[in-house]
C-alpha positions in Angstrom: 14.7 -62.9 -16.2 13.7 -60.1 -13.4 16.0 -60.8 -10.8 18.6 -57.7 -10.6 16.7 -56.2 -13.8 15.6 -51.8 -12.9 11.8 -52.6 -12.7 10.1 -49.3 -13.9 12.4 -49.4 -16.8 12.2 -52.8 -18.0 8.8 -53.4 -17.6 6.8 -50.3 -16.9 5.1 -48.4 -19.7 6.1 -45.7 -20.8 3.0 -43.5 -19.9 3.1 -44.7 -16.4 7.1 -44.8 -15.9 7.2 -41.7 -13.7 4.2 -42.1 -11.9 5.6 -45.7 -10.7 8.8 -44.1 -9.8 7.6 -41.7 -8.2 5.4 -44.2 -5.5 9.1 -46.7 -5.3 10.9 -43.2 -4.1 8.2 -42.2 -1.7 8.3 -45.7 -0.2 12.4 -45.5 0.0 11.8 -42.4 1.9 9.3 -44.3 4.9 6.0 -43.4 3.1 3.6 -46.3 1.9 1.4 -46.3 -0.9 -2.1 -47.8 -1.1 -4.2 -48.9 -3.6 -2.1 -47.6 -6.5 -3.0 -48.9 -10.3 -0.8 -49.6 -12.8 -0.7 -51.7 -16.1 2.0 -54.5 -16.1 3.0 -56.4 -19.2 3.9 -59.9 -19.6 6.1 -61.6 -21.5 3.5 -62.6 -24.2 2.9 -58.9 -23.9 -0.7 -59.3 -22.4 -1.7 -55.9 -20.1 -2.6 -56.9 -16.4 -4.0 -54.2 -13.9 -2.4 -54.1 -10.9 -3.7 -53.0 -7.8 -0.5 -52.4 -6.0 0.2 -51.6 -2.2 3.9 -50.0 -1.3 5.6 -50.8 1.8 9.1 -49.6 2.9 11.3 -52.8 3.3 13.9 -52.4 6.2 16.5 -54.5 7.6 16.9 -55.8 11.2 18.4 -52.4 12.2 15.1 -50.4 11.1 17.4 -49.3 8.3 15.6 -48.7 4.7 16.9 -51.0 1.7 13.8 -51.0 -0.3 10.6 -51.5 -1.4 8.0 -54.2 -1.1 5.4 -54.6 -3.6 1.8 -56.2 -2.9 -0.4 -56.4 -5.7 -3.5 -57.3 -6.9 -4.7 -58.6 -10.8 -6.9 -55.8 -11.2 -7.7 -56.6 -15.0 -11.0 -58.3 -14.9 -12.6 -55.3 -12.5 -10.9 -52.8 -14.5 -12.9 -54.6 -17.4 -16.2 -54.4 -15.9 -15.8 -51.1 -15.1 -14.8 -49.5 -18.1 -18.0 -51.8 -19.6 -20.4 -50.2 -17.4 -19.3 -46.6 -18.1 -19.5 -47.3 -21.4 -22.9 -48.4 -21.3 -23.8 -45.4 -18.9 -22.6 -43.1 -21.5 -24.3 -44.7 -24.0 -27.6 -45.0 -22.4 -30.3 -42.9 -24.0 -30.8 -41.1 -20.7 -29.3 -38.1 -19.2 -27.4 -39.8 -16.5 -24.5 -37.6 -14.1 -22.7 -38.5 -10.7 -21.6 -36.5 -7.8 -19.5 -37.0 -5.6 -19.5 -37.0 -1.8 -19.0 -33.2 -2.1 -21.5 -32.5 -4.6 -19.4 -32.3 -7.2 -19.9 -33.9 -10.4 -17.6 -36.5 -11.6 -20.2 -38.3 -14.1 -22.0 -37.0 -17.0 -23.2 -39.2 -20.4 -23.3 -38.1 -23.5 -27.3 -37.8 -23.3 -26.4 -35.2 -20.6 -24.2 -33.1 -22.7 -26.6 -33.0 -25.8 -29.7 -32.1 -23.6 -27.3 -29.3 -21.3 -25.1 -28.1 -23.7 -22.1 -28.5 -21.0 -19.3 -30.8 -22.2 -17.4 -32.9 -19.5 -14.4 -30.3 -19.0 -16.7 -27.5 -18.3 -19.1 -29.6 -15.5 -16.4 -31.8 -14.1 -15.6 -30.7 -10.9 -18.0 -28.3 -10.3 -20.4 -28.3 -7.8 -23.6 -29.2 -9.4 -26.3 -27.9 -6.8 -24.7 -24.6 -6.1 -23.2 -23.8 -9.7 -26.0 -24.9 -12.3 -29.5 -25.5 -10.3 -32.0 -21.9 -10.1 -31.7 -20.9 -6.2 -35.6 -21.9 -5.5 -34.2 -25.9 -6.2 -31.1 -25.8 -4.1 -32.1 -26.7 -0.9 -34.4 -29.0 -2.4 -32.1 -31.2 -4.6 -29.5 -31.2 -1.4 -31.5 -32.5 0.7 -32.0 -35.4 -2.5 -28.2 -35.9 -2.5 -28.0 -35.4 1.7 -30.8 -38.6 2.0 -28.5 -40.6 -0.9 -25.0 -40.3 1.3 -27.1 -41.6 4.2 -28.2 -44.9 2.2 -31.8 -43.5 1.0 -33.2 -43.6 -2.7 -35.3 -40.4 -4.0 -37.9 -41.4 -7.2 -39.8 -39.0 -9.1 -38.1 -35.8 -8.0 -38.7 -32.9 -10.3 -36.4 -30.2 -10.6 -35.3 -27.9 -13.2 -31.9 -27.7 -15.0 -30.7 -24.4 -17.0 -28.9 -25.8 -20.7 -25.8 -24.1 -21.4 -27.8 -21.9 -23.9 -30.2 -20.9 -21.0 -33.4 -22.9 -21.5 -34.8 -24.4 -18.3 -34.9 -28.7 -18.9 -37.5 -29.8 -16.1 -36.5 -32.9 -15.1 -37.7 -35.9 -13.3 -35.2 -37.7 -11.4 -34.2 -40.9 -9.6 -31.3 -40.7 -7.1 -29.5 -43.5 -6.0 -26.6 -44.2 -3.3 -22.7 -44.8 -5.2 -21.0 -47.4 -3.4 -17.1 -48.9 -3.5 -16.5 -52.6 -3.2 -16.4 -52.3 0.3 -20.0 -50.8 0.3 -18.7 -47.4 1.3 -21.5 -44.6 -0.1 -18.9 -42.8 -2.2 -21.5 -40.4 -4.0 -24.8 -40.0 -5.6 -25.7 -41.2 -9.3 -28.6 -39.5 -11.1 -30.9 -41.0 -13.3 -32.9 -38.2 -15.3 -35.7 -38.0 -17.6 -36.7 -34.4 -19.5 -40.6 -33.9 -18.9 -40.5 -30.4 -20.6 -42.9 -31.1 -23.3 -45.3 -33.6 -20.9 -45.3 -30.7 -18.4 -45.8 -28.0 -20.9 -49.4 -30.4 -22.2 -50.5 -30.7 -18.7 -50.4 -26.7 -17.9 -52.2 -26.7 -21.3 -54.7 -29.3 -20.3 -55.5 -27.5 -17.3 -56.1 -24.3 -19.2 -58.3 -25.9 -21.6 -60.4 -27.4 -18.5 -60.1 -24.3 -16.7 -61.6 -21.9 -19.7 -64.1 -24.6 -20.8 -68.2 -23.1 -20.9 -69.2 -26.0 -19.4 -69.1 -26.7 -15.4 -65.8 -29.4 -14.9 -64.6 -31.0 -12.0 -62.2 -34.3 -10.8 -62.2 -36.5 -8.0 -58.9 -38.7 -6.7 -59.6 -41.9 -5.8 -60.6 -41.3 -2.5 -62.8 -39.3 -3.7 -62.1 -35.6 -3.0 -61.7 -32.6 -5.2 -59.3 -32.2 -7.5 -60.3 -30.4 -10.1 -62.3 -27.0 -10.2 -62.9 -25.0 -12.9 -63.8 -21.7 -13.4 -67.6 -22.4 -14.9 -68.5 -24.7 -11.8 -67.1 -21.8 -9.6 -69.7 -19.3 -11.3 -72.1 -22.0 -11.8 -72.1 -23.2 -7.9 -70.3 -20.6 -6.3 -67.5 -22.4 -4.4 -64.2 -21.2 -5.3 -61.2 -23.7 -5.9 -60.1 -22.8 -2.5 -63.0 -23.9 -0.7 -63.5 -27.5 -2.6 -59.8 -28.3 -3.3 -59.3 -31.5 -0.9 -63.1 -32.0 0.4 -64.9 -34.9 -0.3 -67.1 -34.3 -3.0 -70.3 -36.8 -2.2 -69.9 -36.0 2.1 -69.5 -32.4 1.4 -71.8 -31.2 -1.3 -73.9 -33.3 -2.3 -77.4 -33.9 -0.2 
C-alpha cells in the first residue's frame, strides 16, 4: 500500500507538506535532519507524532539515491506536553519562562491579565533588560544566572511595570527548565503579586512608627527589630543605634 507511493503527498498533511519536503530535499542534497516532528496518519486515520531523524542514503559508490527515515512515536509526549501547558496557562498564578538567553518563551494567561502584555508583544523579548526597572536587573540575572547553573531561588522580590505602567511587586520562585535529557534549557518563574500585602506592611509600620506610646520588637534571637519614634524620644537611642543589638544584654541592667 506504500511501496512506490510519493510519501509527502500521499500521507503528509497538508499543513505540514512543505515543511516535510523541504527536510527529504535537504537530505538528497548530503544534509541530515535531527529531531524533526511531524504528524503522520494511519489508515484508520489516527494522528501519530513522529519524531523523525533524516539521513542521506547512498549506494556503494558514496552516490546519493535517497533518503532514510528514523522515527520516533512521539504522540504520547506530545500529549503530556500540550497537558502541562495547558494547565500552566490555566493556573491561577502568573507563571512565564525564559529561555537560555533570557528571553521569554512562556507566559500564562494569569501573566497577561496582571501585565497587560499579550504573548505576541513579550515573546521573544528579553525579559530582564526590556521590562524590569534598571535598580532590579542585575539582581533578577543573577536569579536566572544561579537557575542555568542547576540552583533554585525562593522568595525573591522584585518589581514588574504592567503594560499600563503600574509597578506589580512580585515574589518569585525560580526554578531550572530541563529537556528529557536533563539539559538546563531555561528558567521557569513562578510569581505571586504582593502589592497589596506590601502596601499594609509600609502602613503597619507607619502606624507603629507615629504611635504616642514607646513601641519596640524583638526577632527571635532576641535583638531589635523594631524602633519607633516615641521610644527614641522616650530613651534616646535612635533606630540606628538599637537596630540589630540584643535587647536584654545591651539595655537592660
Amino acid at each position: 500500500q506504500v511501496i512506490g507511493q510519493d510519501f509527502v503527498r500521499e500521507f503528509i498533511t497538508d499543513d505540514f507538506k512543505t515543511a516535510v519536503k523541504n527536510v527529504l530535499d535537504k537530505a538528497l542534497h548530503g544534509k541530515e535532519t535531527a529531531n524533526f516532528e511531524f504528524p503522520l496518519i494511519t489508515i484508520e486515520g489516527d494522528r501519530i507524532d513522529v519524531l523523525l531523524n533524516a539521513t542521506t542514503r547512498r549506494d556503494e559508490y558514496g552516490n546519493i539515491i535517497g533518503v532514510v527515515g528514523i522515527g520516533q512515536d512521539n504522540t504520547e509526549r506530545l500529549a503530556k506536553v500540550r497537558e502541562s501547558i495547558k494547565l500552566i496557562d490555566n493556573v491561577n498564578a502568573p507563571i512565564f519562562g525564559v529561555d537560555i538567553r533570557g528571553r521569554v518563551n512562556m507566559w500564562n494567561q494569569c501573566a497577561i491579565r496582571l501585565f497587560g502584555f499579550s504573548r505576541e508583544e513579550i515573546f521573544n523579548h528579553f525579559l530582564v533588560q526590556e521590562f524590569i526597572t534598571d535598580d532590579y536587573k542585575i539582581a533578577l540575572q543573577a536569579v536566572f544566572d544561579k537557575a542555568f547553573r542547576g540552583e533554585e531561588t525562593e522568595n525573591f522580590v522584585f518589581p514588574l511595570i504592567t503594560k499600563g505602567g503600574a509597578r506589580i511587586e512580585m515574589l518569585l520562585n525560580a526554578t531550572p527548565r530541563r529537556d528529557e535529557q536533563e539539559n538546563i534549557i531555561g528558567v521557569i518563574g513562578i510569581g505571586q503579586d504582593i502589592t497589596s500585602r506590601l502596601a499594609q506592611e509600609k502602613e503597619f509600620t507607619k502606624l507603629i512608627d507615629s504611635a504616642n506610646a514607646p513601641i519596640f520588637g524583638v526577632d527571635t534571637q532576641g535583638f531589635v527589630n523594631v524602633w519607633n519614634q516615641c521610644a527614641m524620644q522616650l530613651v534616646g537611642y535612635s533606630t540606628e543605634e538599637v537596630m540589630g543589638k540584643n535587647f536584654v544584654k545591651e539595655f537592660i541592667s
